[in-house]
Each structure stands twice: as structure tokens, then as C-alpha cells.
N, C-alpha and C positions, 0 to 999 in steps of 0.2 A: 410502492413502499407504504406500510402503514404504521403508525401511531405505535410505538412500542408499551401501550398503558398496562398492558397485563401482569409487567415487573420484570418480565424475561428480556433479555439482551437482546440488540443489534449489533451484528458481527461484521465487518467488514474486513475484509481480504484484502492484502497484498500482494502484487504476484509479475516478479519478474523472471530472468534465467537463470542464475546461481542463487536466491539468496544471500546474497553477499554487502550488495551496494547500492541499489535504488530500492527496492521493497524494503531491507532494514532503516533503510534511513525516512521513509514515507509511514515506513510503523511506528519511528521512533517519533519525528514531528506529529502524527496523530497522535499519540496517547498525550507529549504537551498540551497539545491543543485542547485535547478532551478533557483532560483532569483540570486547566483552566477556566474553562467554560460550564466544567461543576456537572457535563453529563454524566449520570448512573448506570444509565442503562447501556452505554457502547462495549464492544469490543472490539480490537485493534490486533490481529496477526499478519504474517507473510509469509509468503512459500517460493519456491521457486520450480519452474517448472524442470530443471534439468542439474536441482538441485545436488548436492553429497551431503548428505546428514549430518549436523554436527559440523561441518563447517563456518570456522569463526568469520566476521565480519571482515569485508577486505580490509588494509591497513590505511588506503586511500578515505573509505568510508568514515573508519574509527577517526579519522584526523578532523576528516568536514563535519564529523558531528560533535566532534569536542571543539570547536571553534564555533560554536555555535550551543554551548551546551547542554550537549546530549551524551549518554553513555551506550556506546554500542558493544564496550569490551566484552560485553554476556551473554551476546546475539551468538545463536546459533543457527544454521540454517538448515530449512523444513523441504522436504521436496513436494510439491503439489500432490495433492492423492485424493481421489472420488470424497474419502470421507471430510477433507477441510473445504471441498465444494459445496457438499449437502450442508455445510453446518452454517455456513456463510448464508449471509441476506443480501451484502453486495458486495460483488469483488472487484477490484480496481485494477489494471493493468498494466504492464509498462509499456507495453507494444502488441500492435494487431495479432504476431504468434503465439502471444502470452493468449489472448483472448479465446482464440482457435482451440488454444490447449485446453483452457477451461470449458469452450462447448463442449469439447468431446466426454472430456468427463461429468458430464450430466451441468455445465452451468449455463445455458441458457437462459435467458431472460433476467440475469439480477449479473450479468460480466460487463464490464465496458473500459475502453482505454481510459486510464484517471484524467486525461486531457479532454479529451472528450467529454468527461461524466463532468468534471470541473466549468467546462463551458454551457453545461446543459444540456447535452445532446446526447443522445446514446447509443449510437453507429458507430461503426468504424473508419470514422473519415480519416483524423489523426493519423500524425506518424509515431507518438510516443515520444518519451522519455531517450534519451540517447544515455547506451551503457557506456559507464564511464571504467569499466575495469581495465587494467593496465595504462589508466592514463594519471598523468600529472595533478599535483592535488590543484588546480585550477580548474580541469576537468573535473574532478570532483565540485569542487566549490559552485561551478554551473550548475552540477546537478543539483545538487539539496537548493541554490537558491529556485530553479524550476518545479523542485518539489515541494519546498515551504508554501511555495503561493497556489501550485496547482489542489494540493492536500488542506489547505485552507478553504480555495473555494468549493472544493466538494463538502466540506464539510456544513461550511456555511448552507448548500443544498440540503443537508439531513437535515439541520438545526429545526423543522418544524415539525419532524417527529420522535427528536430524541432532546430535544431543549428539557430543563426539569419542570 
């Protein structure tokens, strides 16, 4: 990863299986994060690989992120596609299939589970993110708290080439 000085953005991806519930709520904690921290230069999307286009936020999501908030009522979801790999610098995962998906479609070398990229490592040792759809909003509430702190320390990772 290098130095974003040229003024052009660094993109980073989200990318679970619906768009629904763990990639929206890890884009919505990111861009808090970001627009606190006073970066310029980030950007912040998610996809899902097994996405429905235009599909709203689940209702479990929208809850854990307005208890914390965040407004997910506007999230729409994207299905993963060649061209939001090419555009990305790093994309984050929720689970080693998520990752898989994105090799095949040309992401190698910038994909890694957000567990994994969070801890420093860039393999696929990790289990991921546990989908929290069709579960209880405590279910939920696990996840954004595993995703506040995972999406943190990745972030903290970029911090020395996307700091202002």
C-alpha cells in the first residue's frame, strides 16, 4: 500500500453475502471513523457477493446501527462485480468465501478477511465475521460490536498512508 499524496483516493471495500448486515454496518462505522479522523483522501463502499440490488438494510442492522448512531435507512445493496474490484485498493471480507469470490474476480493481492487485515496478517487463517441475518437484535449487537473494533484496527493500519 502506498502513500495516497497524488490527491486521488483510497477505496476500500466491503464485502459480505447479502449486503444487508455486516458489510453495511463495517461501511457505515468506517466512514464515522474517517470523517473523524479528518481523512480526505478514503473511500468507503460494500458489496455483497450474492447480493439483490437495491436491497434495503436488514431491519436487525438498521436497529444495531441506530443504537449506536448510525443511519443505515438509505443503504442499498450492491452485488460484487469485476468493476468494484478493479476500483478498490483494499477490500475487506467477512469470510474466507467472501475472499475466494473476490480472487476470482481479478482481486488478488489488495483482498483479506477484515479479521485478519485488523490483526496484521494477510492470509486466510481467520474464520470471519459471523452473519448475523435472521438473528436476534443481540445477534446483531455482537456483530457491530466485532465490527466497531475490527474496522477500527484496520483502519488504524492505513493511518500512515492516508493520515492528512
Amino acid at each position: 500500500m502506498e502513500h495516497q499524496a497524488d490527491g486521488e483516493s483510497f477505496r476500500v471495500l466491503f464485502v459480505c453475502t447479502g449486503n444487508t448486515c455486516r458489510s453495511p454496518l463495517a461501511e457505515a462505522i468506517a466512514h464515522r471513523e474517517i470523517e473523524a479522523l479528518g481523512w480526505k483522501h478514503a473511500e468507503v463502499r460494500s458489496a455483497g457477493v450474492a447480493a439483490a440490488e437495491g436491497e434495503p438494510a436488514s431491519e436487525g442492522a438498521v436497529r444495531a446501527g441506530e443504537r449506536h448512531g448510525l443511519d443505515l435507512s438509505r443503504h442499498r445493496a450492491s452485488p460484487l462485480t469485476r468493476e468494484l474490484v478493479d476500483a478498490a485498493d483494499l477490500i475487506l471480507a467477512m469470510g474466507p468465501s467472501h475472499v475466494a469470490r473476490v480472487v476470482e474476480l481479478g482481486g488478488e493481492g489488495k483482498a483479506a478477511l477484515l479479521g485478519d487485515f485488523a490483526e496484521g496478517e494477510e492470509g486466510l487463517g481467520g474464520e470471519g465475521v459471523p452473519d448475523p441475518f435472521g438473528g436476534d437484535d443481540e445477534a446483531y449487537e455482537r456483530v457491530y460490536e466485532a465490527l466497531f473494533d475490527l474496522v477500527d484496527r484496520a483502519l488504524r493500519r492505513l493511518e500512515p498512508i492516508l493520515e492528512p
